[in-house]
N, C-alpha and C positions, 0 to 999 in steps of 0.2 A: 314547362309549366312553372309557375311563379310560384315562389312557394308561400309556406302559412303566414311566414313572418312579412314576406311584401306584400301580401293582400293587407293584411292587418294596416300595415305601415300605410297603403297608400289611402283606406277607407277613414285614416284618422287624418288625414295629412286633408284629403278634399273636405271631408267635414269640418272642419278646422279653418278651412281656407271658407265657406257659404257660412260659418252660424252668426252671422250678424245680418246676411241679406235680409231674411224677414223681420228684422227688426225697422233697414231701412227703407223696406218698401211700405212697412205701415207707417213711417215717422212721414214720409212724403206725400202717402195719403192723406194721414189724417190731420199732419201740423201739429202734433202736439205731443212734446217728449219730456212733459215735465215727472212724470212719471220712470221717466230712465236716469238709473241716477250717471253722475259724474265718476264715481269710483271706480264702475265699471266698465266707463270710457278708455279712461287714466290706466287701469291695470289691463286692459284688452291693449293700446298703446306699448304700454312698456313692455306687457309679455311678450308681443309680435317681435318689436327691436330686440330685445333678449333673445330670442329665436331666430335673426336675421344671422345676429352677430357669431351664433352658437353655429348656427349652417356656413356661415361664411369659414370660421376658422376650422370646420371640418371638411371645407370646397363641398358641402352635398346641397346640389342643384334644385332637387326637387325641396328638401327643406325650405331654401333659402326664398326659391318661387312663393309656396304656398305662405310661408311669414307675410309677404312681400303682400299677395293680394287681400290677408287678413287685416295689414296694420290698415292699407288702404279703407277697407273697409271700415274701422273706426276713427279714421280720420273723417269721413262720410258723414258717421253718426255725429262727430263730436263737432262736426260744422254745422248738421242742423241742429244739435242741440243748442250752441249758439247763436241761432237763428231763429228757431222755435221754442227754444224751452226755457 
């Protein structure tokens, strides 16, 4: 059985890796993200590479994964925001 600390570990790791999805399935809706700002484009960006680089030099896999489809995902946002907003 897993214990307290890997459940924790993994509910913050998968939440961490979705909390921008519904921001970009209403930017794609609705085309308009003038209202999201840029800061926290920029600081979702950099936290993720900071989190890459932090997973990498401790080889932890799953870190490195869930960084990996977070920063994607504001790369996402920060292309429709230059698209739409």
């Amino acid at each position: 059985m897993p214990s307290f600390t890997a459940i924790i570990g993994t509910g913050a790791t998968v939440l961490s890796s979705i909390k921008a999805i519904p921001q970009i399935v209403k930017s794609l809706r609705t085309k308009r993200l003038q209202d999201l700002s840029w800061g926290w484009i920029v600081l979702g960006l950099v936290s993720s590479y900071f989190w890459i680089v932090y997973g990498l030099l401790l080889a932890d896999v799953p870190l490195v994964s869930s960084s990996v489809v977070t920063i994607g995902s504001f790369m996402v946002l920060f292309y429709l925001k230059r698209k739409y907003g």
